[in-house]
N, C-alpha and C positions, 0 to 999 in steps of 0.2 A: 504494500500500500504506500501510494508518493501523498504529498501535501501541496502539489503545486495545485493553486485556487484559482478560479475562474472570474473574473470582473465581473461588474453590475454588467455592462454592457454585450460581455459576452455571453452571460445567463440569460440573460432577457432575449437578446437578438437569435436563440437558439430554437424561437418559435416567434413565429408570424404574429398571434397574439398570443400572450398571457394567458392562462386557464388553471387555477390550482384547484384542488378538492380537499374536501377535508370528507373522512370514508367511515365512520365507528361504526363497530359492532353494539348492534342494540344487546348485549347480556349483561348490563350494570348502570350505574347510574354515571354523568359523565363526567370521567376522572380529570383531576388537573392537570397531568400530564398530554389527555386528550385536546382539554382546552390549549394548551398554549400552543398543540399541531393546529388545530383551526385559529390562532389568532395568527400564524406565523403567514401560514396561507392566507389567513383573509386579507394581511397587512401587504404580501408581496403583491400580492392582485391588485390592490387599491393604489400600491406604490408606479406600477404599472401602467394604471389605467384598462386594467383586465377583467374579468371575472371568475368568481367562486361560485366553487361547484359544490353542495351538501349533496354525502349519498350514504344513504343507508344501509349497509352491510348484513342484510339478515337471511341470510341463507344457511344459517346454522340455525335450523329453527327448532332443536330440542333447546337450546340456551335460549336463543332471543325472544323476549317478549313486546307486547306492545306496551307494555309500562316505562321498560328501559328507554324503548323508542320516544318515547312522549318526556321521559326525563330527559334525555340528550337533546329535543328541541325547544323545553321549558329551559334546559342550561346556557343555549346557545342565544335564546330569547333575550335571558335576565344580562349574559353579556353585552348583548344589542349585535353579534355578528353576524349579521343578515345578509344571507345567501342571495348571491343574482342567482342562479339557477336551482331548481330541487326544493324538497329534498328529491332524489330518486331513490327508488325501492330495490334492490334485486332479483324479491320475490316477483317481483310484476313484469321481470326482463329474461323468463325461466324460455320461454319465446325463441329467443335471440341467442342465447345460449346452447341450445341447441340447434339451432343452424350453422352456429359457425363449428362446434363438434363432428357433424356431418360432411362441413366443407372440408373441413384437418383430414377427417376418413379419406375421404374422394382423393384429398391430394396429398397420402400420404405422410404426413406431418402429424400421426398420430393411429395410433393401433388399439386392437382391441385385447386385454388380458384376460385369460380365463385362471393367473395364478389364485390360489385360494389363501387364504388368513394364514391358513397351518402351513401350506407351504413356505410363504414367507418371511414367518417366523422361523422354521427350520433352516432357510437359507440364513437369515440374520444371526440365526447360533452358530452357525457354523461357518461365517466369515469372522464372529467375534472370535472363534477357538483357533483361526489362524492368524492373532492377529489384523484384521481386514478392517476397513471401515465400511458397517452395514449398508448395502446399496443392494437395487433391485438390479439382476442381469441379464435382462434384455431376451429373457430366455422365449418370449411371446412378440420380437418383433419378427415379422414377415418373414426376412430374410433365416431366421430360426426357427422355423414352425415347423420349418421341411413336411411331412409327414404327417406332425404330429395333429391328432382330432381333438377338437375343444367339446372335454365335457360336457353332456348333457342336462346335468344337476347343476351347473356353474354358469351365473349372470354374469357375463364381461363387464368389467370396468375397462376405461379409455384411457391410454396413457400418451403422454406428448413424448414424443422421438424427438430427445433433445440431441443437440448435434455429438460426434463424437470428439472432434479435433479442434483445437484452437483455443480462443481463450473470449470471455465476454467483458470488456472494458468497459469504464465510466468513468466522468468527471463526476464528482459527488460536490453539492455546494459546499457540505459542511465540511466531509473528510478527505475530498484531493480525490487524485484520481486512485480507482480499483480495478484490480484486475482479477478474475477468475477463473482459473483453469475449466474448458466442457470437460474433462476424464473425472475432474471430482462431484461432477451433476450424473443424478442419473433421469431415467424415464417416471417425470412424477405423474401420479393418474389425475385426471383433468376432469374425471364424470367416474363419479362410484357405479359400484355394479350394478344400484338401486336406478340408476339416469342420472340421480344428481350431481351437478357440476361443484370443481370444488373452488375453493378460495381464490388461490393464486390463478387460478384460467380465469374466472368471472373478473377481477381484478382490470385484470388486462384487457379484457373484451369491454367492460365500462370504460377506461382510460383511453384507449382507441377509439369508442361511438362517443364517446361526449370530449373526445378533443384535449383531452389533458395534456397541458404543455412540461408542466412545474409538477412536482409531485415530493411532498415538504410530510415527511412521516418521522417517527422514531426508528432508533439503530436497530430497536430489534426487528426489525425487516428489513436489512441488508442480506442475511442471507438467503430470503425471497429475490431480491431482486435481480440478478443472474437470469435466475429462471421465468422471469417476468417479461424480460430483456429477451430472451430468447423466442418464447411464444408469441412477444409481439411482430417478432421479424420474421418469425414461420408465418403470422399472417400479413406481413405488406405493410404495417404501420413502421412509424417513426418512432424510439422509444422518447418519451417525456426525461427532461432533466429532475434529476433525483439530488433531496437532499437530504439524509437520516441524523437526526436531530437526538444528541444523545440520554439518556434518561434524567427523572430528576429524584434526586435522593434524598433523604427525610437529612437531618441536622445532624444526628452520626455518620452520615456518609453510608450510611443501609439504604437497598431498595423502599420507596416510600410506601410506608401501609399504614393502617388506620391508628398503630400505635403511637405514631407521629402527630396523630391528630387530623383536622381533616383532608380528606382526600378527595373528595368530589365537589364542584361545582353547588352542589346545593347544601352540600354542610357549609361550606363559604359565606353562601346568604346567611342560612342558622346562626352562626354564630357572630353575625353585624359587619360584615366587611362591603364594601361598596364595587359595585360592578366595575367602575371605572377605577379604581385602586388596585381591585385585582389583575386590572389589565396593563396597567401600569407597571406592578411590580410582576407578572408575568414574562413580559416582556425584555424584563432583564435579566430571567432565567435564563441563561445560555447566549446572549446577545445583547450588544451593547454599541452604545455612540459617544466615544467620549466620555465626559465624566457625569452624561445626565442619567438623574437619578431621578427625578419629577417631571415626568410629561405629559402630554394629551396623546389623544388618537389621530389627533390631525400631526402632530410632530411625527409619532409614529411612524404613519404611512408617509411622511416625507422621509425618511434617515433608512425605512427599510429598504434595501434595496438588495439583501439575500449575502451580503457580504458581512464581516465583523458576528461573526457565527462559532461557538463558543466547540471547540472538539471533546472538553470533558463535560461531565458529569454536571449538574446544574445540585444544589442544596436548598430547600428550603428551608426558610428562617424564617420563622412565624413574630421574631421580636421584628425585622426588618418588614414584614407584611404590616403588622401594625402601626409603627411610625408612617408607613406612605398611607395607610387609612387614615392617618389622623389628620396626616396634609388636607387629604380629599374632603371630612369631615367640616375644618373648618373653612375650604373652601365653598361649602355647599350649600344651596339655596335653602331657608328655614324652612318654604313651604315643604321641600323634599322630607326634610327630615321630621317635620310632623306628619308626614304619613307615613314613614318607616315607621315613626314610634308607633301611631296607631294600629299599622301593623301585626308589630311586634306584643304589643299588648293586647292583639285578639288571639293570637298563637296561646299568651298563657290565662284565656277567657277572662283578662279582664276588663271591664267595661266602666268609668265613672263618670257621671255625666256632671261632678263638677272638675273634673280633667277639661275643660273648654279650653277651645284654643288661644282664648289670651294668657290662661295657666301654664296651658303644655306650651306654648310658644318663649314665655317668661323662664322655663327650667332650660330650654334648649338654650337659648341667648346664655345662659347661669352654667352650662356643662360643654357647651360645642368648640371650647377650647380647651378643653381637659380631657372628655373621652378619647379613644383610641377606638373601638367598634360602638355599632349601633345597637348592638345588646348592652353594652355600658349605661348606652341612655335608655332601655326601656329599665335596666335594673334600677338607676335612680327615679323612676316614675315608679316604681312598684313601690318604695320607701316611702313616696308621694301619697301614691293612694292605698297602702295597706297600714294599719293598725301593728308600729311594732310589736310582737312576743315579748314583755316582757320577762316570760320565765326560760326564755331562750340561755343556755349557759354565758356565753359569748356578751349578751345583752346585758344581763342580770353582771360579770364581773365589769364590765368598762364603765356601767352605773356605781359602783360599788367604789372604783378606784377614784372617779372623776366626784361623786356627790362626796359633799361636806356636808355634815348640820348645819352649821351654819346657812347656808346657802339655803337651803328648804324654806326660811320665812322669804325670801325674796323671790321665790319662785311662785310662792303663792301669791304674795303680790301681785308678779307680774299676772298670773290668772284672773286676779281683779281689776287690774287698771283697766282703763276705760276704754284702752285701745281691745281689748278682750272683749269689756261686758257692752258698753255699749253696740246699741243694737245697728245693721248694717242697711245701708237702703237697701242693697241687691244684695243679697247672700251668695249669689255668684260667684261676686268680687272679694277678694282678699285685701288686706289691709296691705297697704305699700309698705316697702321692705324701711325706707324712711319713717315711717311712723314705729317700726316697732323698734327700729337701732336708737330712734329719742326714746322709748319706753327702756332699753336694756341699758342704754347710759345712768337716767335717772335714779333707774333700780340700782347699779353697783355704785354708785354716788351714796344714795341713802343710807344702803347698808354696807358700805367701805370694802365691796368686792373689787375682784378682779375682773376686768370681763370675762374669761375660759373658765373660771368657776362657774358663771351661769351661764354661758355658751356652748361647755360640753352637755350639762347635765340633759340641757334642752334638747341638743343634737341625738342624745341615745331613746331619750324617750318619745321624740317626730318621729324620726330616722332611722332608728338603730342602729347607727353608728354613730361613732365620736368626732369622727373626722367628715367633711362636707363642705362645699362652698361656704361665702360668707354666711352663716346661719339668721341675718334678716331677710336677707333673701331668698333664703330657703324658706322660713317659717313665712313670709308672704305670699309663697305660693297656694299653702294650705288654706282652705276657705276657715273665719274664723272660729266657727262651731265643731269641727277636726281639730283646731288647733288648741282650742280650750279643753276639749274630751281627751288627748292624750295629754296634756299637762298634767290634768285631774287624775286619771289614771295614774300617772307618775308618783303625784304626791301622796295617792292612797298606797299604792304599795311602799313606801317609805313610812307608812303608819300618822302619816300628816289630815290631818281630816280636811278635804276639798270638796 
């Protein structure tokens, strides 16, 4: 394998137009690894001026379902990578597939086997016992059939006569050029015994009818691609430039699995990450321009141009994901993020109808430079609208450490001032975070506190936590009848009568 790399100009110029696809298998939901093949292709297309191809790979149809299917276009959705063509189906091209199987027959470039499972396998033990590397031997092409009669009990599968002599080269974008010996390919079957056609033929037969120029996958199908290369020149087409894009690894340097955390596209959402964040910092998995670290999608498709493509391993770094969510965060329009929030608080059924939007609008302005995901902010709307625990361990010691006796007559107090009792025109509306910071001066004035003396005890007993935004700001979120009721609460379990 060499490293000499191909120019923008001469990748591009390798096809008349631009055509990349992006091809999953519907048996899972779709992985981030999947995602950054379709942003790489949708990017180079766009860079271009080309278009993308969506095609659905389901012709393994004991794995594939229509769930997975509809999850890979709810994922590609939430990204916004919107296919000019497709999706196509393969199921729906079973058609096509066999004619050009028939055409391979007619012109030779493809036989029919009658080997069986056992035979097979007996041949593959018995090239492992000499040493051998297991390969089918041709024992069912034409020219060796001589004689022999094709069992009766035995459905032929079709296998492609791949050439014997030479070698199959490519420029690769990512890895330079490759070369593969035909003596280490052998005859793979193209159509099971059953008719059905397999992976690597359908592959090729969509990439040739839909015009694939660019074909931008992971490493692990390089050693597909030989053979892909080959049946497409058995039948008259031009092979597409290839680029295999190499894996991406959880934060040990391990193959990425779910103990990493997440791994599909829709835990992404779950867990408050922003589409455009993710595609942000996607994008710099494996591939980079310089030293930008924050970009749009418009930069994007200007800078990709299939060059500056990374030959190792990619890591994800879920601290580095968060910091570029946090950029995107406080970049982002409020209106967007009270509907996330709302959202996200119908995910955990909760509904409060004095959460109104001038409240949830007031926490978001109070948090949207602090969170890092948008579960950060519906978690502080749950603190908002839920009744802390106080028999919670955790609750019950940072009350314990933070109240003084002392402190308890000024708490009450504050439960009585007029900013409290006095009744409110709209109960809607909460008292402005000014009116209660003059009530929490006056209060540790009176009774010679500190402010954090009466500003933690407040924060555990709202909140359940100690630690919070400025707590008048906080506490004016809370309509004032919440906010007198968990005072009160407070001070009776401390044995204070309220």
């Amino acid at each position: 394998m060499h490293t000499d790399m191909a120019s923008p100009s001469e990748l591009a110029s390798q096809s008349d137009a631009v055509r990349t696809r992006f091809a999953p298998s519907p048996t899972g939901l779709l992985h981030i690894g999947g995602a950054r093949t379709a942003l790489f292709a949708w990017a180079y297309a766009r860079h271009f001026q080309g278009r993308f191809v969506l095609r659905i790979e389901d012709t393994d149809t004991e794995r594939s379902t229509p769930e997975a299917t509809q999850a890979i276009l709810d994922g590609m959705s939430w990204l916004d990578l919107q296919a000019d063509e497709g999706p196509f189906y393969q199921t729906q091209r079973m058609d096509r597939y066999r004619e050009v199987i028939a055409q391979m027959l007619e012109q030779g470039s493809a036989y029919h086997c009658w080997a069986t499972s056992e035979e097979l396998e007996a041949l593959r033990e018995s090239q492992r016992a000499q040493g051998l590397k297991p390969r089918y031997d041709g024992r069912w092409r034409p020219e060796k059939r001589a004689n022999k009669m094709p069992p009766d009990a035995v459905s032929p599968a079709v296998r492609f006569r791949n050439p014997d002599a030479g070698y199959v080269v490519w420029k690769d974008m990512v890895k330079g050029t490759i070369s593969i010996a035909n003596d280490e390919l052998d005859d793979l079957i193209i159509a099971r015994s059953d008719g059905t056609p397999t992976y690597n033929f359908c592959v090729v037969v969509d990439d040739l009818d839909m015009q694939i120029s660019h074909v931008i996958r992971g490493d692990d199908h390089v050693n597909n691609t030989p053979r892909q290369i080959n049946i497409l020149r058995a039948l008259g087409g031009k092979e597409p430039v290839y680029g295999h894009l190499p894996m991406i690894h959880g934060p040990d340097g391990q193959k990425l699995s779910k103990r990493h955390g997440a791994v599909s596209v829709t835990e992404f959402d779950r867990q408050g990450f922003m589409p455009d964040a993710l595609i942000n910092y996607l994008a710099r998995l494996g591939w980079s321009h310089g030293d930008s670290e924050l970009f749009g999608r418009e930069d994007l498709i200007a800078w990709f141009d299939g060059t500056s493509l990374s030959q190792s391993p990619a890591q994800l770094d879920y601290d580095k994901l968060c910091w570029v969510n946090q950029h995107y965060i406080k970049q982002a329009d409020d209106a967007y993020l009270l509907t996330e929030l709302r959202r996200r608080l119908s995910w955990r059924s909760l509904h409060a109808d004095w959460l109104h939007d001038r409240a949830a609008s007031a926490l978001i302005l109070l948090l949207k430079d602090r969170i890092n995901t948008l579960e950060a902010l519906a978690d502080w709307a749950c603190s908002i609208l839920m009744d802390p625990d106080l028999d919670d361990q955790r609750i019950a010691d940072g009350i314990a450490q933070a109240l003084r006796p002392e402190v308890l007559p000024a708490l009450a107090d504050f439960l009585s001032d007029s900013v409290l009792a006095c009744p409110m025109p709209d109960e809607a509306m909460s008292w402005s975070a000014s009116d209660i910071a003059q009530a929490i001066k006056g209060l540790t004035a009176t009774h010679q506190l500190k402010m954090p003396q009466l500003a933690i005890p407040l924060r555990w007993w709202c909140f359940g936590s100690g630690q919070t935004p400025a707590v008048d700001a906080m506490l004016s979120i809370l309509p004032p009848a919440v906010l007198a009721k968990r005072i009160a609460r407070g001070l009776r379990k401390q044995g204070f009568g309220a």
